[in-house]
C-alpha positions as CSV (number, residue, x, y, z in Angstrom):
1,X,151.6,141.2,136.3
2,X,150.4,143.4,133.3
3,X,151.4,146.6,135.2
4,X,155.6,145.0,135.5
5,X,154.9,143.8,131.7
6,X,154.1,147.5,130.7
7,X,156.9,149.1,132.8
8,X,159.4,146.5,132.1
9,X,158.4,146.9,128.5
10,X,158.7,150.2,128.0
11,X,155.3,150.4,126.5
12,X,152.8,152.6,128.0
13,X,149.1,151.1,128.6
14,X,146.8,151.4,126.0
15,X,143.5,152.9,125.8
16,X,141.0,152.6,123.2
17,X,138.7,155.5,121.2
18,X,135.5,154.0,120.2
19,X,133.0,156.5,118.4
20,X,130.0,155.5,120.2
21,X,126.0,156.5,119.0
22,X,122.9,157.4,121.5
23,X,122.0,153.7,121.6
24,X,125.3,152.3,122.8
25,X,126.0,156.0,125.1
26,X,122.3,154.0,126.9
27,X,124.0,150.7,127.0
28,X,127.4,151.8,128.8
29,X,124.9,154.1,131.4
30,X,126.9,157.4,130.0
31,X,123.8,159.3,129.4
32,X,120.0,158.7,131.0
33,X,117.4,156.6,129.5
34,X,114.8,159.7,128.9
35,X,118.1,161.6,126.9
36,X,118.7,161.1,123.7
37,X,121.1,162.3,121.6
38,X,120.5,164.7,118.9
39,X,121.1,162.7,115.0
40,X,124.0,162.4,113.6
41,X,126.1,163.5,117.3
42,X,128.4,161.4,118.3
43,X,130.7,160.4,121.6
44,X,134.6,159.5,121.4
45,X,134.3,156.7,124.8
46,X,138.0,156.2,126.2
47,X,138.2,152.8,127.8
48,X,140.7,150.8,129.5
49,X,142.6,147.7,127.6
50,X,139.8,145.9,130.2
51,X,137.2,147.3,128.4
52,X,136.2,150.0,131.4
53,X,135.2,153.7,130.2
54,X,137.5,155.6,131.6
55,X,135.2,159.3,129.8
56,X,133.7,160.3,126.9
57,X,133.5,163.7,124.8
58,X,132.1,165.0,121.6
59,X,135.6,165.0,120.1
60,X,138.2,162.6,118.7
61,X,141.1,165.0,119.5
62,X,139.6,165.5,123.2
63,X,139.7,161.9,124.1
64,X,143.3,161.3,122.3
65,X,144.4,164.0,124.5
66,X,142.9,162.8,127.7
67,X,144.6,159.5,127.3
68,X,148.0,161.1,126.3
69,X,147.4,163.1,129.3
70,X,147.0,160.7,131.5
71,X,150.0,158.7,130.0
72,X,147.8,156.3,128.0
73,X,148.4,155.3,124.5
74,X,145.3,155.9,122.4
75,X,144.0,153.5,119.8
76,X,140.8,153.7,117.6
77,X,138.7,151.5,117.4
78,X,135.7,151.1,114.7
């Protein structure tokens, strides 16, 4: 029902940015337990409007273009 929503809408589906540390990069599983990231690096995390990751870099502008890519609409989220 979301998917005919979207189309009938005219909206595309959204995905969401979320600049993401070591700690939660462990939580989601994105990067092993005996890796950590170096200080002060962080990962842009594109999920899905139901919360899945859909990929991660180490660039705002890479994920934003990954979801406009893909046809996604890309929102940030802090």
């Amino acid at each position: 029902m979301n998917d005919i929503f979207t189309a009938e809408s005219g909206q595309g589906r959204i995905a969401y940015i979320k600049p993401t540390g070591s700690e939660e990069a462990h939580r989601l599983g994105l990067i092993p337990a005996n890796v950590e990231l170096p200080q002060g690096v962080t990962l842009y995390v594109l999920h899905a409007e139901d919360g899945r990751v859909l990929g991660y870099t180490d660039a705002y502008a890479s994920a934003y273009g990954a979801a406009v890519q893909n046809e996604l609409t890309p929102v940030s989220v802090h």
